[in-house]
C-alpha positions as CSV (number, residue, x, y, z in Angstrom):
1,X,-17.6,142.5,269.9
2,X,-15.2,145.4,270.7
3,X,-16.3,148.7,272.4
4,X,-14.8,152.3,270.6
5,X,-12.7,152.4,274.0
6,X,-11.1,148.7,273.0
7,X,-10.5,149.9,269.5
8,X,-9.2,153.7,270.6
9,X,-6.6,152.0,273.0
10,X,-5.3,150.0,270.3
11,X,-5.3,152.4,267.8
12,X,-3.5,154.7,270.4
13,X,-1.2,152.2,271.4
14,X,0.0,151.1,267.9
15,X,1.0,155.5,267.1
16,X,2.8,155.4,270.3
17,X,4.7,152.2,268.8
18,X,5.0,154.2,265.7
19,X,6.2,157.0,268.0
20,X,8.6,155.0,269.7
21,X,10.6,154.0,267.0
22,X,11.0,156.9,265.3
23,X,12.8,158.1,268.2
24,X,14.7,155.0,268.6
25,X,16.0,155.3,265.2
26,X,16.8,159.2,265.9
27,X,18.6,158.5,269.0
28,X,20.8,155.9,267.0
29,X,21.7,157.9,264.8
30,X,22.6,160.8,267.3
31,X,24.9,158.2,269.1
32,X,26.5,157.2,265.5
33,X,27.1,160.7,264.9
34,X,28.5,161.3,268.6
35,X,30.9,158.6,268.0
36,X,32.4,159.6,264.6
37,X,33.0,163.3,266.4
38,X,35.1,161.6,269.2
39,X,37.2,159.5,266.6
40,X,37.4,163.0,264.5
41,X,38.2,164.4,268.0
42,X,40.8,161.5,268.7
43,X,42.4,162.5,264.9
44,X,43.0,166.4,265.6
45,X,44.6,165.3,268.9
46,X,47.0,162.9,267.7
47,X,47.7,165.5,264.8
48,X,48.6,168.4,267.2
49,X,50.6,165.9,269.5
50,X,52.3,165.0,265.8
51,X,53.0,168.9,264.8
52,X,54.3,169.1,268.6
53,X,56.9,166.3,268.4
54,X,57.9,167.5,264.9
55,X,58.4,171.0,266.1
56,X,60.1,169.7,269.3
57,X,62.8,167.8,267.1
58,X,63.4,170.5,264.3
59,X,63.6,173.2,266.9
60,X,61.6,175.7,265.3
61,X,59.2,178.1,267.6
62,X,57.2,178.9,264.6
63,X,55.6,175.0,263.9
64,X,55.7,174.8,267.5
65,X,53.4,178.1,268.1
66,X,51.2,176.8,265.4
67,X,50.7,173.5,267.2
68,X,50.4,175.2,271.1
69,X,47.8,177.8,269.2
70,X,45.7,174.7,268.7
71,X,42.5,174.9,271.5
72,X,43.4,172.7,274.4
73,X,39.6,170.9,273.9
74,X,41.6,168.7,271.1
75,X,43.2,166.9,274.1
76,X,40.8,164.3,275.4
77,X,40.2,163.1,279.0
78,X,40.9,159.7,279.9
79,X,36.9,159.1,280.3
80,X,36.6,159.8,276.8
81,X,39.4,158.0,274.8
82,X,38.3,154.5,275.7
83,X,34.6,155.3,275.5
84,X,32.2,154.9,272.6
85,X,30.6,157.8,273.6
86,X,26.7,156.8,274.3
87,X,28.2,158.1,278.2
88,X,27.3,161.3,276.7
89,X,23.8,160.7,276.3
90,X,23.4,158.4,279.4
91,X,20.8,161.0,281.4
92,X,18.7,161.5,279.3
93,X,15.3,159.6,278.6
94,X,15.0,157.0,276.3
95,X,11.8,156.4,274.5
96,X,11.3,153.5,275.9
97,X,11.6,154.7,279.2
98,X,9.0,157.1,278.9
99,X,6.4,155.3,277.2
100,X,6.4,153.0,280.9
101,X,7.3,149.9,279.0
């Protein structure tokens, strides 16, 4: 026969499951999300590097100040550009880490 505490641990136990993968499923979709912003972050780069070299062969200042007006964010750092971009999310807990499993 099982005691309230056998049946309270379980009980417990199968929420912080429940728990668990909620959070699982949130951070996987956090890292899908991080990962399309880096490839739109990849696109605006290539564009601006694009509208630079056009400007650069046309000669016009105009197109080209357009193009240099562009934050310098859009340029990626070498860590980035080959990186899926779950490094951005690396210190931080994982549910699983915290439940102690």
């Amino acid at each position: 026969m099982r005691t309230q505490e056998q049946e309270f641990l379980e009980k417990a136990d199968e929420e912080l499951d429940k728990v668990n993968k909620f959070y699982a499923t949130q951070e996987a979709e956090l890292l899908a999300r991080g990962d399309a912003l880096i490839e739109q972050l990849r696109i605006l780069a290539d564009v601006k590097r694009i509208l630079a070299d056009h400007a650069a062969r046309r000669g016009r200042g105009r197109a080209l100040g357009r193009a240099a007006s562009m934050p310098p964010s859009l340029e990626l750092s070498p860590s980035v550009n080959g990186s899926s971009g779950r490094h951005l999310l690396s210190g931080l807990a994982s549910p699983q880490s915290m439940s102690g499993r």
